[in-house]
C-alpha positions in Angstrom: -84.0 123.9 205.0 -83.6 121.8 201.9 -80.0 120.9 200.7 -78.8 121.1 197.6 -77.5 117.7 195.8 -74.6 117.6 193.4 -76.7 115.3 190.8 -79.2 117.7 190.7 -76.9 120.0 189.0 -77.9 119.0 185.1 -81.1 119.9 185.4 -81.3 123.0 187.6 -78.1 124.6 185.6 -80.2 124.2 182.8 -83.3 125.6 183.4 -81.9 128.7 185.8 -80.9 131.2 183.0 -84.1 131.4 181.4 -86.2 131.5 184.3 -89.4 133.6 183.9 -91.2 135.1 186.8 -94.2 132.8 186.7 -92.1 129.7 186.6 -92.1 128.9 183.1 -88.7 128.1 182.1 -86.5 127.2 179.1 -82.9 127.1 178.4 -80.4 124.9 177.5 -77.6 126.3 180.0 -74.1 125.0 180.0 -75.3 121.3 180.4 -76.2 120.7 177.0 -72.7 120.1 175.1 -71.1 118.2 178.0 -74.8 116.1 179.0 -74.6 115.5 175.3 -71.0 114.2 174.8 -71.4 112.1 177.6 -74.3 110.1 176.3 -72.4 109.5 173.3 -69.9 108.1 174.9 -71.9 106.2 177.2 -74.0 104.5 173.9 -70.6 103.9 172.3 -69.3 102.0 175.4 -72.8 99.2 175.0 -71.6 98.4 171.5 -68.2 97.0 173.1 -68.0 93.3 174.7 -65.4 91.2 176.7 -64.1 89.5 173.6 -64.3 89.7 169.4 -66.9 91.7 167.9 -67.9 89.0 165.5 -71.2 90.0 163.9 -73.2 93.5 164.6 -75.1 93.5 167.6 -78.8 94.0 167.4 -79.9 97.4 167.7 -81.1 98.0 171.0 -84.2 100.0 172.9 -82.9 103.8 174.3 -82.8 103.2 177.8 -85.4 106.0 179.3 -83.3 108.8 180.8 -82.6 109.1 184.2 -85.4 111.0 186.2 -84.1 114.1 188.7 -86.4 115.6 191.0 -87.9 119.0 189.8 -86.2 122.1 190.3 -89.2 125.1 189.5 -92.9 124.5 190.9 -95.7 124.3 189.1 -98.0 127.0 187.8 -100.4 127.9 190.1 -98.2 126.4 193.4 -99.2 128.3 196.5 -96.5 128.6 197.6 -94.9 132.2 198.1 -91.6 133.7 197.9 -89.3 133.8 200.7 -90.0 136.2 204.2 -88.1 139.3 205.0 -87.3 138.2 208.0 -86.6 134.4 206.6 -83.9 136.1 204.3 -82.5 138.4 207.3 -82.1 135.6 209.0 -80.0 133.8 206.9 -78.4 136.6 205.2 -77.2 139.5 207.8 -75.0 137.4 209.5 -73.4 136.8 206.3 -73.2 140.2 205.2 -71.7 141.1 208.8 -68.4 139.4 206.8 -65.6 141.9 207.8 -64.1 140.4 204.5 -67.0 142.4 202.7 -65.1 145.7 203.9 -66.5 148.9 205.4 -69.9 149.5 203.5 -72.0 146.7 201.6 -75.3 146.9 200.6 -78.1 144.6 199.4 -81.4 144.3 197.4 -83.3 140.6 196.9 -86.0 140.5 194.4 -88.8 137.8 193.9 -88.9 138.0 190.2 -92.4 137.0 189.5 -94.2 139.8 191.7 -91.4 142.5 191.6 -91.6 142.9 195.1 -88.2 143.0 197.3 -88.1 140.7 199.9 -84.8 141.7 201.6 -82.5 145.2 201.4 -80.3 146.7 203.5 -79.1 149.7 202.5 -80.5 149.2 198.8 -81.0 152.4 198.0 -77.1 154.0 198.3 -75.7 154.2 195.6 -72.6 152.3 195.1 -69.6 152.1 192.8 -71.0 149.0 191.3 -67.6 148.0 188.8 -68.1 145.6 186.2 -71.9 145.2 187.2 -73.0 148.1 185.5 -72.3 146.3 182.3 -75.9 144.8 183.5 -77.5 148.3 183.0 -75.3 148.9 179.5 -76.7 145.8 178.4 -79.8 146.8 178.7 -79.9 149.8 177.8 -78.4 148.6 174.5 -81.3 146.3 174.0 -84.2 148.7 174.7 -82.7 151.5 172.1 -81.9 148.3 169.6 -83.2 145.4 170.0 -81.8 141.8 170.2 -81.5 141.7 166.8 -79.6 144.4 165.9 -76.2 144.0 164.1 -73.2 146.7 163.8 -71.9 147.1 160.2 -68.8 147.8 159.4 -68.5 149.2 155.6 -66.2 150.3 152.7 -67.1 153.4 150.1 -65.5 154.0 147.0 -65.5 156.8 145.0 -67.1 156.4 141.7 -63.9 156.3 139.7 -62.4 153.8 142.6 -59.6 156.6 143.0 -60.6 156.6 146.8 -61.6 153.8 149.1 -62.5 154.2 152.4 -62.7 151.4 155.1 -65.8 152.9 157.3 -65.7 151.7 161.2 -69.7 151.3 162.4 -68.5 150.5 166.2 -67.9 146.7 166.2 -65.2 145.7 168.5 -65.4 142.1 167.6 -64.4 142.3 164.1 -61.9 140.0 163.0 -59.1 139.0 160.1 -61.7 136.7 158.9 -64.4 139.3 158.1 -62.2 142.1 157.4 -60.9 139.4 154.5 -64.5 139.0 153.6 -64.6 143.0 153.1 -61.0 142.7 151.2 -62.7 140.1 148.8 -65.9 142.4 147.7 -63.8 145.9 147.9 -61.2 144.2 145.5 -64.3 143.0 143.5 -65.8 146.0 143.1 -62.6 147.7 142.5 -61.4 145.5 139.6 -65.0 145.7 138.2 -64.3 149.2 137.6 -61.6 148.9 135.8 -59.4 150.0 139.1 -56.0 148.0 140.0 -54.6 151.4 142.3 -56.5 153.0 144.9 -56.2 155.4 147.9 -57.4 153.9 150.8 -58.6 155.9 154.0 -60.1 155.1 157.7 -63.3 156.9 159.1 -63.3 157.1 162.8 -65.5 160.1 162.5 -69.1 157.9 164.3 -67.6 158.2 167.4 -66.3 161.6 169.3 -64.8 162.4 172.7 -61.6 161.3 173.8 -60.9 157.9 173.1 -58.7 156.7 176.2 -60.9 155.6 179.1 -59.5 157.8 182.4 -57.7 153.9 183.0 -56.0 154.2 179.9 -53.4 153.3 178.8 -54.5 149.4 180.2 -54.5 145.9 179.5 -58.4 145.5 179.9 -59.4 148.0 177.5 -58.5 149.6 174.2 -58.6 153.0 173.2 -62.1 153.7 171.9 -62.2 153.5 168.7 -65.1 152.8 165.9 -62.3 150.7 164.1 -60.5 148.0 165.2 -60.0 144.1 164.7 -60.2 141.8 167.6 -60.6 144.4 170.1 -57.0 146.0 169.5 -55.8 142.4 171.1 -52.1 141.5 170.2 -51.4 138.5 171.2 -54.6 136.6 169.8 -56.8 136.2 173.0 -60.3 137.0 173.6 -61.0 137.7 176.3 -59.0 139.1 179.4 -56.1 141.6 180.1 -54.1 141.6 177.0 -51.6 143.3 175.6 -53.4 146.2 173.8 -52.8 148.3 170.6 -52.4 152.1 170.7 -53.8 153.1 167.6 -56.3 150.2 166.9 -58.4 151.8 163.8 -54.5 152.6 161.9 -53.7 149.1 162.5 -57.2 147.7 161.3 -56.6 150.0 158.0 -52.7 148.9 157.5 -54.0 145.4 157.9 -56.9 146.1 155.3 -54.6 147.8 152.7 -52.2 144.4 152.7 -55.2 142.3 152.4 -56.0 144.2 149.0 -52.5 144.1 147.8 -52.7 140.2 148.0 -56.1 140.4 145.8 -54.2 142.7 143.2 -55.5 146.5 144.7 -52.4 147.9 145.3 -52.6 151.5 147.6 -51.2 154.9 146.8 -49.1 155.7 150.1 -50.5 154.3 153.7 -53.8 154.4 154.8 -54.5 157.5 156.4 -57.2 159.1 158.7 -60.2 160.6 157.1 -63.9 160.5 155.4 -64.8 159.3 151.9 -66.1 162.0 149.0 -69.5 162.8 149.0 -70.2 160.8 146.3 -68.5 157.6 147.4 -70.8 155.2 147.9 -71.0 151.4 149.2 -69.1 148.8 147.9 -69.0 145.9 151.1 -70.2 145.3 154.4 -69.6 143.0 157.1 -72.5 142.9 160.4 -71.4 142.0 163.4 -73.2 138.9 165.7 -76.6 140.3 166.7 -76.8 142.3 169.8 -78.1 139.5 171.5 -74.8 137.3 171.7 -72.8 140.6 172.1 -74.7 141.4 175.1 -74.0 137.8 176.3 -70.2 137.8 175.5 -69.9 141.6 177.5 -71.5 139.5 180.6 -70.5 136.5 180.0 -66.8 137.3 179.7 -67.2 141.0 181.1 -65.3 142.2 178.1 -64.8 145.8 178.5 -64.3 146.8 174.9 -67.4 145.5 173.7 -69.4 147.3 176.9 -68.4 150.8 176.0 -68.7 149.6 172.2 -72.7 149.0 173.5 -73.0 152.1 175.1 -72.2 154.5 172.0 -74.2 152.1 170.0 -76.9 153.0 172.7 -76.2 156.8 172.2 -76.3 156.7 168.7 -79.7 154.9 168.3 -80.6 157.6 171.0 -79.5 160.9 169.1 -76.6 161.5 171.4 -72.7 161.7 170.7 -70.9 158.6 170.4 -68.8 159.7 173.4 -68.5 159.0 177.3 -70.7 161.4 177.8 -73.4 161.1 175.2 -73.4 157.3 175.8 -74.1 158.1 179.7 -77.1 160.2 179.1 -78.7 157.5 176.6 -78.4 154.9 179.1 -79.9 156.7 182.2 -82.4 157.8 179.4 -83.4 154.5 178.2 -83.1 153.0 182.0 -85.6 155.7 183.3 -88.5 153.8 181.0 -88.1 150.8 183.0 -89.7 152.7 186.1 -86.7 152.1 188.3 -84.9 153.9 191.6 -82.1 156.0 189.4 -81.5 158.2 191.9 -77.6 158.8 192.8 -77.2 157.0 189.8 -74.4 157.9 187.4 -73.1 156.2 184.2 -69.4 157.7 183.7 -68.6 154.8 181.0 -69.9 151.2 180.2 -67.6 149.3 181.2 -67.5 149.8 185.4 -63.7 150.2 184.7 -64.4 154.1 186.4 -65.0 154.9 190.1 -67.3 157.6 188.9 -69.9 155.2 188.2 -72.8 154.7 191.0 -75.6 152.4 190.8 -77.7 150.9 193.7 -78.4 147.3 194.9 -82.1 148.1 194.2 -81.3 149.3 190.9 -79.4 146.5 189.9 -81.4 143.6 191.2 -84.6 145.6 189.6 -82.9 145.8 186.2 -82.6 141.8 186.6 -86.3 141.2 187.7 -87.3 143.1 184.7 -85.4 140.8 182.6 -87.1 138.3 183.7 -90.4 139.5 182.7 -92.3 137.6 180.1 -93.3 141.1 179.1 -90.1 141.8 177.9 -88.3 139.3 176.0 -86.2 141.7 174.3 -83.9 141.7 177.6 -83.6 138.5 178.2 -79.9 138.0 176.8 -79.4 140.2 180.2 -80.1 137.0 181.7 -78.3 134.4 179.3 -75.5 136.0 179.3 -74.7 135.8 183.1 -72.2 133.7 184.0 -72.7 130.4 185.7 -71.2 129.5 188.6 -68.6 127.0 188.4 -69.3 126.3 184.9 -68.6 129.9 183.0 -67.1 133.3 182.4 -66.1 134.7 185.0 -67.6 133.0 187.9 -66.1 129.3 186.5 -63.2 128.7 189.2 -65.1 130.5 191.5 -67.3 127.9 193.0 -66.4 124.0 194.2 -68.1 120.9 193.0 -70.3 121.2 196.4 -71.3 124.4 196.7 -75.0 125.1 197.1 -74.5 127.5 194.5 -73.0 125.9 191.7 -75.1 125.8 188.8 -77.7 127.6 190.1 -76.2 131.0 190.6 -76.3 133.1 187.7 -74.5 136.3 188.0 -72.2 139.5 187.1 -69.2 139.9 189.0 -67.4 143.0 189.9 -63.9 143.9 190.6 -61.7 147.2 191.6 -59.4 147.2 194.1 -61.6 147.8 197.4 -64.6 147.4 195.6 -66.4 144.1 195.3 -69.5 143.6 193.8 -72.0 140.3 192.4 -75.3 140.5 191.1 -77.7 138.1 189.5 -80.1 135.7 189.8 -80.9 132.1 191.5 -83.9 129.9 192.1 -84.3 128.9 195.5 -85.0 125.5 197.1 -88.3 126.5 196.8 -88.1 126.9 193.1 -88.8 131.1 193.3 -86.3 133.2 190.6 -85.2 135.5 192.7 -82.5 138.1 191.6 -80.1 139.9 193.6 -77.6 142.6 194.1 -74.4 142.9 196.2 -72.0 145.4 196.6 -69.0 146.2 199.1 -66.4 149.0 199.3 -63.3 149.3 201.0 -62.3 145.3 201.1 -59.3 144.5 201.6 -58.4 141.4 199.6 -60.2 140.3 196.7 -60.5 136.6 197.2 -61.9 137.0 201.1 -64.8 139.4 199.6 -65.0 137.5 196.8 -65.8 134.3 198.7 -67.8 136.2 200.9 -70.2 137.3 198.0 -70.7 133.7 196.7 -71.9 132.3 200.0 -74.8 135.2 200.5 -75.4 133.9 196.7 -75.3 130.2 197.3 -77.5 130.7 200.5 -80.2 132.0 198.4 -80.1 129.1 196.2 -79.8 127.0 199.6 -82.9 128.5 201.4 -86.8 128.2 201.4 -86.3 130.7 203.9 -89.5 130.4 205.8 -90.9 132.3 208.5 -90.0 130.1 211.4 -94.1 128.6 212.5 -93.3 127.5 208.6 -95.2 128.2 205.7 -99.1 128.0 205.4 -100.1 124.8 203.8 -97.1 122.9 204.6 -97.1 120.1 207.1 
């Protein structure tokens, strides 16, 4: 079996996110900055000597760059994906982990064919927890696209009398942009002659209750179409925080003083309610294109933003903007992919409830299909996986030596008894090969969570070969 080296690292964490099913790859991965700034300061350290620097020195030939052996194999290789029986062998007796609790489950997929080459119990479904954002994300994509951005707009009446600040479902709206929609509003306003005006908030695009069943909870906000940074208070962007309880009243009270430093004073405080019929447009902010959304709700698994892509999912779908709507356009959209939804239930976007059930099948498939060159639109599902011991979520939770680190891409899921991870990883083979598992009734977080990285990192660790070896190899 083929061992992983630590210097192999810059090129395999680069080339692992975007890996497509026939081997093609390209990505930059979370090498570039550091591989970058480390050259610089390698050139800068040639241009130094032992004594005065006299005169400049003559500019030298790049020196080539240091050759790593190759981490995918070639089009046309012959060589196949991993065995069954390969896997089994060096994956049940992890999975026999009594850290992993009373019930796990597993699905292994080789990308390029679709085909799944190991499961055990696969098809149960499972409270998945923060995995499911996987199936939100894509969901979101198929109903939107990558491109898609949320706006966030003010009306005005034509007199200016009335101003409404319109949320459009954009969690990630901050002071800055809600200054940009000051400036134009008090713009417009002025242009009209206009120097008073009674301001309003719409919450109406979304409906349902807006606590998640959690609620009240530092890893999500109430629901709302309208708020800035996520109804965050103390500045942070990611993690538990302490959270507002009325995030689209603060979003308008902070709107209404940035017009009263532009010279729009307000009648009164801003209160709830929906613009005259003939108000009309007078700014607009849009949000960062789905694409890096879906790769900050993985990356980071920000809850706020998953349940934010889930009405945004239900709206482009014809359904409310609510838990419930939002549920029925993602198993909607999912059902178009052609994959097992049976026992599955979407009860939010997030994975915050224990209502939520998705398989090991399901999820690996959702991940195989990302990585289908047939369907580029999902492959910020992919991107936006974090990378072990470099990002998100899974950044502390592999060592420098690890087999895995690098080259395991993946969701991570937490609840307490319920651990989950699922993602992909290109084996020592050079197969993308994506994955799925999930474990109920642990019984501390760290064993099972360290339990799920190995069965990851042995993936990445294993040509996994019957044992008379593969045909063609000597």
């Amino acid at each position: 079996m083929p061992e992983r080296k630590t210097w192999q690292l810059a090129t395999i964490a680069a080339v692992a996110g975007l890996a497509l099913s026939a081997g093609a790859v390209a990505a930059a991965g979370p090498w570039d900055s550091g591989q970058r700034k480390a050259e610089r300061a390698w050139a800068a350290s040639q241009d130094r000597t032992g004594g005065a620097h006299h005169e400049a020195p003559a500019r030298a030939v790049p020196a080539p760059a240091p050759s790593a052996p190759g981490v995918l194999i070639a089009l046309g290789s012959p060589v196949p994906p991993p065995t069954e029986s390969g896997l089994a062998d060096a994956l049940d007796p992890l999975l026999r982990d009594p850290a992993l609790g009373t019930l796990r489950t597993a699905s292994v997929i080789d990308t390029a064919t679709g085909t799944q080459v190991y499961g055990k119990g696969d098809a149960r479904a499972m409270t998945p927890a923060s995995t499911i954002k996987i199936a939100t994300s894509a969901a979101a994509l198929l109903a939107l696209g990558p491109d898609h951005r949320i706006a966030t707009t003010v009306t005005a009446s034509p007199d200016g009398k009335k101003t409404v600040l319109v949320g459009g479902g954009d969690p990630t709206l901050d002071r800055d942009a809600l200054a940009s929609l000051a400036d134009d509003t008090a713009r417009a306003l002025r242009d009209r002659g206009v120097g008073e005006t009674e301001l309003a908030y719409d919450t109406s695009l979304y409906s349902g209750p807006e606590l998640h069943p959690i609620s009240p909870n530092p890893n999500i906000s109430p629901v709302s179409p309208l708020m800035i940074e996520e109804g965050r208070l103390d500045g942070s962007r990611s993690g538990p925080a302490p959270r507002s309880t009325d995030p689209a009243r603060d979003a308008a009270h902070a709107f209404a003083q940035m017009l009263r430093e532009r010279g729009i004073k307000g009648k009164g405080d801003p209160a709830s309610g929906t613009g005259p019929d003939d108000a009309e447009p007078v700014a607009r902010v849009l949000s960062a294109p789905l694409s890096a959304l879906v790769e900050r709700t993985l990356t980071h698994s920000d809850n706020d933003l998953a349940e934010a892509l889930a009405r945004q999912t239900a709206l482009a779908s014809d359904e409310p903007a609510s838990f419930e709507g939002a549920a029925k356009a993602v198993e909607s959209r999912l059902k178009k992919l052609q994959l097992p939804l049976p026992g599955a239930r979407f009860a939010d976007g997030s994975g915050l409830d224990r209502d939520d059930r998705m398989s090991a099948a399901l999820l690996a498939g959702l991940l195989a299909r990302a990585a289908d060159p047939a369907r580029p639109e999902l492959r910020p599902v992919l991107t936006g996986l974090p990378v072990a011991g470099f990002s998100g979520t899974l950044e502390s939770r592999y060592t420098s030596d690890s087999p895995g680190t690098g080259m395991v891409r993946a969701k991570t899921g937490t609840l307490t008894g319920v651990n989950t991870l699922a993602g992909t990883v290109v084996d020592a083979d050079g197969r993308l090969l994506s994955f799925a598992f999930l474990t109920s009734g642990t019984e501390g977080r760290d064993a099972a969570q360290s339990a799920l990285d190995r069965l990851a990192s042995t993936i990445a660790n294993c040509g996994c070969e019957p044992s008379a070896g593969r045909p063609g190899r000597t």
